[in-house]
C-alpha positions as CSV (number, residue, x, y, z in Angstrom):
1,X,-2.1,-25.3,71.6
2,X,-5.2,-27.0,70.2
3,X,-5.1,-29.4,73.1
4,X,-6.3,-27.8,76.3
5,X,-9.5,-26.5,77.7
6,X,-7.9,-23.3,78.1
7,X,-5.1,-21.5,75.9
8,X,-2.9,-19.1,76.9
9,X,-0.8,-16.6,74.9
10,X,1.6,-14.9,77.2
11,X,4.7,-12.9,76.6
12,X,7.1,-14.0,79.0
13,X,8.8,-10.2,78.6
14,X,6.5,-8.3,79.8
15,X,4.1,-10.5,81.7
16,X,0.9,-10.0,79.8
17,X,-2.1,-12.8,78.9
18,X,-4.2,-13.3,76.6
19,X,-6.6,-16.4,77.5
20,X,-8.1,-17.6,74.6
21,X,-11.0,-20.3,75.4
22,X,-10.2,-22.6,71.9
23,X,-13.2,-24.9,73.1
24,X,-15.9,-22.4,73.4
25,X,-14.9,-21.0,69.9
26,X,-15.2,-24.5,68.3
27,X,-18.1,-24.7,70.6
28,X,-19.7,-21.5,69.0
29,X,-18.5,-22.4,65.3
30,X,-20.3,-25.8,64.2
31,X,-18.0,-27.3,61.3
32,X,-21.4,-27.8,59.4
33,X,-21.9,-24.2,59.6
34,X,-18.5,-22.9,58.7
35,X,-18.4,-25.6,55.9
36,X,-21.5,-24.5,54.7
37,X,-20.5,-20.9,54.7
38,X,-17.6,-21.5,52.0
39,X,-20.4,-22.6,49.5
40,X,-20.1,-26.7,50.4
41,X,-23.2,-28.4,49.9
42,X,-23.0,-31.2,52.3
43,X,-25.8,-34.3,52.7
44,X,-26.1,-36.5,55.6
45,X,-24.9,-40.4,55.4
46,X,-25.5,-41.8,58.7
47,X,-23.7,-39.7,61.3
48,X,-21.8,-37.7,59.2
49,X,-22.4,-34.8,56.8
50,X,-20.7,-35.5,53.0
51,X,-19.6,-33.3,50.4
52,X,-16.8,-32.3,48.2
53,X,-13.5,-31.4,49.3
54,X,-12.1,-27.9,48.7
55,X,-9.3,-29.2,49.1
56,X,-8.2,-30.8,45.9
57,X,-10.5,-31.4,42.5
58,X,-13.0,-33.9,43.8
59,X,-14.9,-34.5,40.6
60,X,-16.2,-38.3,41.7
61,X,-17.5,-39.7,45.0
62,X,-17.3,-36.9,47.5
63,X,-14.4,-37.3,50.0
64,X,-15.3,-34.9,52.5
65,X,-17.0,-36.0,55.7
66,X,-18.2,-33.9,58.6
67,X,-19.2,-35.0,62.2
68,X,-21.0,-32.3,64.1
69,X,-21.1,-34.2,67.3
70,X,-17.5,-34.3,67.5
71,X,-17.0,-31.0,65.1
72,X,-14.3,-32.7,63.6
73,X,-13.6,-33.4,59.8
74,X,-11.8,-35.7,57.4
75,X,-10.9,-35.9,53.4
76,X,-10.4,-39.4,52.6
77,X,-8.2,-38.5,48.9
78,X,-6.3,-36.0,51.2
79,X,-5.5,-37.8,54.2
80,X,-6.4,-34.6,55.9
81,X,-9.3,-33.4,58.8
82,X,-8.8,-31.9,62.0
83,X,-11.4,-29.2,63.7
84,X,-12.9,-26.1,62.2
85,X,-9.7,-24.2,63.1
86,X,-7.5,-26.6,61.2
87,X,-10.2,-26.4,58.3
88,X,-10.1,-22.6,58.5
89,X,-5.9,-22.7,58.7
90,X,-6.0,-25.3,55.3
91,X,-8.6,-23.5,53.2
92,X,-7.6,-19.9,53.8
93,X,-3.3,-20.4,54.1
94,X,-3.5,-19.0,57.9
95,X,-2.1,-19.5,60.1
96,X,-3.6,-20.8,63.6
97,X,-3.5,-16.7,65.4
98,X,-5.4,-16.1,62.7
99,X,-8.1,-18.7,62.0
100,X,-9.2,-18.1,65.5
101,X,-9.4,-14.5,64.8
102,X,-12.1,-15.6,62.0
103,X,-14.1,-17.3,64.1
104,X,-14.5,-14.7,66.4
105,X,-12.4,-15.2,69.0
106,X,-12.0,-11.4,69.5
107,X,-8.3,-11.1,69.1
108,X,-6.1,-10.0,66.6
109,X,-2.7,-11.1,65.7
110,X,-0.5,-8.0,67.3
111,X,-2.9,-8.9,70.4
112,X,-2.3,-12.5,70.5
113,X,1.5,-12.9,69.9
114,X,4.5,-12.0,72.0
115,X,5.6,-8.3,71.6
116,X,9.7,-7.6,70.1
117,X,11.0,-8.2,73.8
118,X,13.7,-5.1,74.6
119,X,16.8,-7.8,74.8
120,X,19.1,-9.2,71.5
121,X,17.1,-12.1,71.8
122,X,16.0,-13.6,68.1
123,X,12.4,-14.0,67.9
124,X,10.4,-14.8,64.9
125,X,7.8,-12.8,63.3
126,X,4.9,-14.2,61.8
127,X,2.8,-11.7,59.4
128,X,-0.9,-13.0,59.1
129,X,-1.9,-12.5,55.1
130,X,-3.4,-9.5,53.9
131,X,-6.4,-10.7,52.4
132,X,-6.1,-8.2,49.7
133,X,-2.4,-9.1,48.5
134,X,-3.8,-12.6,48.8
135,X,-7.2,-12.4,46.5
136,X,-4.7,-9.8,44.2
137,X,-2.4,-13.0,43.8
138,X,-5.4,-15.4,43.0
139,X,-6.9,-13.1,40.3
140,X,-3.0,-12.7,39.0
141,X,-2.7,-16.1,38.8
142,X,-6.4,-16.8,37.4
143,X,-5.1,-14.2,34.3
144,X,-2.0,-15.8,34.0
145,X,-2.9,-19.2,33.5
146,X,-5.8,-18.3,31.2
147,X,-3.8,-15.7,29.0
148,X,-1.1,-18.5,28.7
149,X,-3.8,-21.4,27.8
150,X,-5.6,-19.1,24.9
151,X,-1.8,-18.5,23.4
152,X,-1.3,-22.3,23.3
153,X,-5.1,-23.5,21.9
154,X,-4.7,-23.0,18.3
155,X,-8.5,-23.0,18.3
156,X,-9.6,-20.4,20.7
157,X,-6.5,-17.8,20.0
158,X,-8.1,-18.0,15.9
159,X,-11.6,-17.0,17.3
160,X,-10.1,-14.2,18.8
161,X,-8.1,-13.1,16.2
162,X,-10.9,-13.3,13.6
163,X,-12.9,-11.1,15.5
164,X,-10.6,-8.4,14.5
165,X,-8.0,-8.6,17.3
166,X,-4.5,-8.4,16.8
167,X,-2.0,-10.2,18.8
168,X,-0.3,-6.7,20.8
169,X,-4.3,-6.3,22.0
170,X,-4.6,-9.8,22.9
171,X,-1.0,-9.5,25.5
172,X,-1.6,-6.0,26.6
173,X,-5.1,-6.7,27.7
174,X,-4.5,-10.1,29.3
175,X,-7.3,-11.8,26.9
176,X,-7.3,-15.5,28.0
177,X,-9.4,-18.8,27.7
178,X,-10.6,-20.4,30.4
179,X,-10.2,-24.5,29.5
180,X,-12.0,-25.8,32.5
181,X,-10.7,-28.2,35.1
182,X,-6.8,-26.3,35.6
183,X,-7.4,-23.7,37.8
184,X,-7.6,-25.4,41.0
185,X,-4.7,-27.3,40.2
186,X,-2.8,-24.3,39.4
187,X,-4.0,-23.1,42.7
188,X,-2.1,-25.8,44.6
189,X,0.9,-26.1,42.6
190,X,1.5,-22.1,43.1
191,X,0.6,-22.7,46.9
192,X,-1.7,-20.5,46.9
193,X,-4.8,-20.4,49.1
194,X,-8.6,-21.5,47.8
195,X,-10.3,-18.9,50.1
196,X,-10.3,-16.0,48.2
197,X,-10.9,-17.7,44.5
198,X,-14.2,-19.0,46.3
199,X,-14.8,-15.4,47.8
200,X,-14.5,-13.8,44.5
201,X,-16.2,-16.5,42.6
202,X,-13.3,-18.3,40.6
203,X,-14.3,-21.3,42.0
204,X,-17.9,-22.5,43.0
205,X,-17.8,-25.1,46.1
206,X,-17.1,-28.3,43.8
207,X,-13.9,-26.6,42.3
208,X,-15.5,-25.9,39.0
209,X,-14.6,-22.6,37.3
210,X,-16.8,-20.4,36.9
211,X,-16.1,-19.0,33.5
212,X,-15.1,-22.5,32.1
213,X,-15.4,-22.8,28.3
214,X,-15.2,-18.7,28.3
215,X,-12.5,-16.3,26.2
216,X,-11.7,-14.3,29.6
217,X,-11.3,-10.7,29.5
218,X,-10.1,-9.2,33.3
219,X,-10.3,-5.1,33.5
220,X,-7.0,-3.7,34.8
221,X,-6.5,-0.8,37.1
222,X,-4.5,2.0,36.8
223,X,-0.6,0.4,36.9
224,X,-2.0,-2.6,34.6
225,X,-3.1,-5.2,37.2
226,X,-6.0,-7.4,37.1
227,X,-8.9,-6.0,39.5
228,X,-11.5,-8.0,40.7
229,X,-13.5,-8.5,38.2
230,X,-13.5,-10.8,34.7
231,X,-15.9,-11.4,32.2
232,X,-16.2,-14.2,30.3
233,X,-17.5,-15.1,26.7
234,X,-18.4,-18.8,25.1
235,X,-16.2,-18.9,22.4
236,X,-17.7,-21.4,20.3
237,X,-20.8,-19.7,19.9
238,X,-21.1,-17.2,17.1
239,X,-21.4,-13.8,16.9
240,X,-25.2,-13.5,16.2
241,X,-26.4,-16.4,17.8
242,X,-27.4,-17.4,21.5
243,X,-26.3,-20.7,22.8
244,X,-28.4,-23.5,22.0
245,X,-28.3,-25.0,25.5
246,X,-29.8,-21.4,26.9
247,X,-26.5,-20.5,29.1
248,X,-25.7,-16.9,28.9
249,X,-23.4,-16.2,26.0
250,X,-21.3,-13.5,28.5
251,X,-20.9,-14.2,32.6
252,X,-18.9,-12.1,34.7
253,X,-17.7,-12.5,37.9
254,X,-20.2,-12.1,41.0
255,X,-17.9,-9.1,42.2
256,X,-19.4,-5.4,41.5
257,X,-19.0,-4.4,37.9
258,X,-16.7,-1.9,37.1
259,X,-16.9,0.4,34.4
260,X,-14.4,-1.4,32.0
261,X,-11.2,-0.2,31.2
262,X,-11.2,3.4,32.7
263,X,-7.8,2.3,34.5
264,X,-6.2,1.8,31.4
265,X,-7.9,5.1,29.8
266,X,-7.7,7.2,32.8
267,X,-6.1,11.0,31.6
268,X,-7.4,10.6,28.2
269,X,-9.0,13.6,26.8
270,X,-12.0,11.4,25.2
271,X,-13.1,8.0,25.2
272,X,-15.2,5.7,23.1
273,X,-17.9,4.0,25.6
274,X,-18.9,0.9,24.1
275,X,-21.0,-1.7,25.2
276,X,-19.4,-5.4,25.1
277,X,-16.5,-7.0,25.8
278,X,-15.3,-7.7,21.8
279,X,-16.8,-4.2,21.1
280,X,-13.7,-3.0,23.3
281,X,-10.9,-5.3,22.5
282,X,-11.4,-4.0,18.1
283,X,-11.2,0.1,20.0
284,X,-8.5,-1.0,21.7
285,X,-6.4,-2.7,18.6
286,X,-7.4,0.5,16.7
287,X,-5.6,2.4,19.3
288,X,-8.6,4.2,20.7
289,X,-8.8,4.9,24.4
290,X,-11.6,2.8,25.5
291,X,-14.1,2.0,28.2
292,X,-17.2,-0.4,28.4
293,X,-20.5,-0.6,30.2
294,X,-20.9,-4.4,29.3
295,X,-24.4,-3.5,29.0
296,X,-26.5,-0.6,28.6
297,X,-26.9,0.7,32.4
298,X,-24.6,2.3,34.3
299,X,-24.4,2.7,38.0
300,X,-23.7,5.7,40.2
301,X,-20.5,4.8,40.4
302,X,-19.8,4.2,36.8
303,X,-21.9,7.4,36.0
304,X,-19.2,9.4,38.2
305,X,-15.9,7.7,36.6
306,X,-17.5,8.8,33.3
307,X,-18.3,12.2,34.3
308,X,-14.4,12.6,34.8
309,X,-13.8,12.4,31.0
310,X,-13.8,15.9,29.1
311,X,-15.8,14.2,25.8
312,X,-17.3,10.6,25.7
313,X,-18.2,9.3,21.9
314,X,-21.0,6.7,22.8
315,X,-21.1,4.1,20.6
316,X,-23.7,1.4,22.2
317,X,-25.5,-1.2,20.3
318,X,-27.6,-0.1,17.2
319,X,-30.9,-1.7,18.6
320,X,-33.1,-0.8,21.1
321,X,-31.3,-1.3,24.1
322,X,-28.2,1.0,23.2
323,X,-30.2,3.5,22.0
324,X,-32.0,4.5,25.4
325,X,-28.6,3.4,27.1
326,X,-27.1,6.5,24.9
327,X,-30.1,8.7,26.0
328,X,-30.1,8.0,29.4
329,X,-26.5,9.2,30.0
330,X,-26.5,11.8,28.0
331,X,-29.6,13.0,30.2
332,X,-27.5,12.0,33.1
333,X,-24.4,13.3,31.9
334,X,-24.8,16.4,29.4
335,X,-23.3,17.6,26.5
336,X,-20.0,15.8,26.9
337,X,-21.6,12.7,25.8
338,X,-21.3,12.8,21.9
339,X,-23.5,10.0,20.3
340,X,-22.0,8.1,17.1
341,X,-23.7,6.5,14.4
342,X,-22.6,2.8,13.2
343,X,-23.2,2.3,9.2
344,X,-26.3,0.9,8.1
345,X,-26.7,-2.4,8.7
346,X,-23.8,-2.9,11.5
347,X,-25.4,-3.6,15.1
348,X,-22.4,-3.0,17.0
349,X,-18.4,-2.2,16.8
350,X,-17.3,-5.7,16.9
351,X,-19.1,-6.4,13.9
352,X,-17.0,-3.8,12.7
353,X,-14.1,-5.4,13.7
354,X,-14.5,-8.4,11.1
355,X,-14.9,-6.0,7.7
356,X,-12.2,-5.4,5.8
357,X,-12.7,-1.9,5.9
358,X,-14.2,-1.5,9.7
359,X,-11.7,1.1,11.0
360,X,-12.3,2.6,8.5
361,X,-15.6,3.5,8.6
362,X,-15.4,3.3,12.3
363,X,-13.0,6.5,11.6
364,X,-15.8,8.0,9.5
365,X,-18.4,7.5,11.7
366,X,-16.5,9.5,14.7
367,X,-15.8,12.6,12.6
368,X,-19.9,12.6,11.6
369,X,-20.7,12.5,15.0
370,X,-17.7,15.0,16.4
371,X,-18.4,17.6,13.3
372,X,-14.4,18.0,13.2
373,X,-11.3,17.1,11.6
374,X,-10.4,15.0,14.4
375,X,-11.8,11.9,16.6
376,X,-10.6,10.6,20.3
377,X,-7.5,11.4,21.3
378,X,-7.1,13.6,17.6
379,X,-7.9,10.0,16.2
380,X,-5.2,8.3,18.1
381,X,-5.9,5.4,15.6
């Protein structure tokens, strides 16, 4: 198809065209531009442009070569190059209806392929991808791996557990650790495309992870799945201290941020709002219905999603932060929002979740605040 000046789909039933002028897309696509676009740096070396393939883990010499006088490409470790359709086609899974569709070409895939002729005749249907049910694959795949790699590193699965979190937390919530270096791998070897893990941040351009070195907590929507949207914690650093190198000791992904775990507490009478990731997992293996800001601000959105549960124990940071996060909704909120009052001496409820007796007084604390017999969910706990 690829080969003339001019391209025709036609369905020999019914006797309608579609022209499609292949050329004058490429023509209007630059490969250096629709490289570029999926976040490849590439450099100039002589006539061509270099970078690193996104193809494959290109950790040494850069592979990938560009030529925009012929807008044609090449990977010399994959043995693979062709035009900007074929590099649209190999880096999103689609197939050719579809990549042109992408670059513009102003048809879609019901448009461009043969309609169910009214004869017995076996034809073959080809679906294009939803790009949803593809990036919801990825991110499954992204928990899966990581979930499975915490369970078998002896050392990152004892950080987590002595923080305060049992093993049932650590399966139902998906809590994983992100090694570094396996993803894209896992990418290939599952067949699944590279598009949306770059879209949704997964992967930078060089086919690095982005939360490498990280315990990984993913939020989950209302049937348990992974949404789009992780957050990631070095493990290695400890509770109370920053890194020394200066990288941030929590990074989440550069998709909007949710308000934590109202999928998984959605129809709960109360909720504890908390602050941080770790501050959620220890409410969550004291059986408290939980959500989390993982911050102090909260959006619009979030504000709304909160506004949906009856009573909301707040229990931010004890520092100067938390405490105008914990005014400012209860100004923005009202008298649902029920503030509650860590011991003396405890910043936040993962410290909590390392003292012997943290539920308890975490149990203690909730009935001050409430003034009643009774905490979230008639202390669920």
């Amino acid at each position: 198809m690829t080969g003339s000046l001019l391209n025709t789909f036609r369905d020999n039933s019914w006797g309608t065209r579609h022209h499609i002028d292949v050329e004058a897309i490429k023509a209007s696509n630059p490969i250096e531009s629709v490289v570029a676009a999926y976040g490849i740096e590439l450099h100039r070396t002589g006539r061509a442009l270099r970078g690193r393939c996104p193809l494959h883990e290109d950790h040494g010499r850069p592979n990938f070569y560009a030529w925009a006088d012929s807008s044609s490409w090449w990977c010399f470790r994959c043995n693979l190059g062709g035009d900007v359709i074929r590099f649209i086609q190999l880096v999103d899974q689609v197939d050719f209806i579809e990549a042109l569709s992408r670059l513009g070409a102003g048809i879609s895939p019901s448009e461009a392929r043969p309609a169910a002729p009214p004869t017995t005749r076996k034809t073959r249907t080809i679906i294009p991808p939803d790009p949803d049910v593809e990036a919801q694959r990825v991110l499954d795949a992204a928990s899966s791996l990581y979930h499975r790699r915490l369970l078998g590193d002896a050392r990152a699965l004892a950080y987590v557990e002595q923080r305060g979190i049992d093993r049932a937390t650590i399966n139902q919530c998906k809590v994983g650790y992100a090694a570094g270096d396996e993803f894209l791998a896992y990418l290939k070897w599952r067949s699944l495309p590279l598009g949306p893990a770059l879209r949704l941040g997964l992967l930078d351009a060089a086919g690095r992870e982005f939360l490498a070195g990280r315990i990984v907590l993913p939020d989950q929507d209302l049937r348990s799945r992974v949404s789009a949207w992780m957050i990631g914690r070095l493990f290695d650093t400890p509770a109370n201290q920053d890194p020394a190198d200066g990288a941030p000791k929590y990074l989440g992904l550069p998709t909007p941020k949710p308000l934590f775990g109202s999928g998984t507490a959605h129809g709960s009478p109360s909720v504890v709002v908390c602050e941080g990731a770790f501050d959620y997992l220890v409410l969550r293996t004291w059986g408290y219905p939980a959500v989390a800001l993982m911050g102090t601000h909260a959006n619009a959105s979030v504000l709304e999603q909160l506004r949906g549960f009856p009573r909301l124990y707040v229990a931010l940071d004890q520092d100067d932060a938390g405490v105008e996060g914990m005014l400012r909704l209860a100004n923005e909120i009202g008298p649902s929002v029920v503030p509650v009052a860590l011991p003396d001496g405890i910043k936040d409820v993962g410290e909590l979740g390392i003292q012997p007796d943290g539920h308890r007084l975490f149990a203690q604390a909730l009935l001050e605040a409430s003034g009643s017999e009774c905490g979230p969910d008639e202390q669920a706990a």
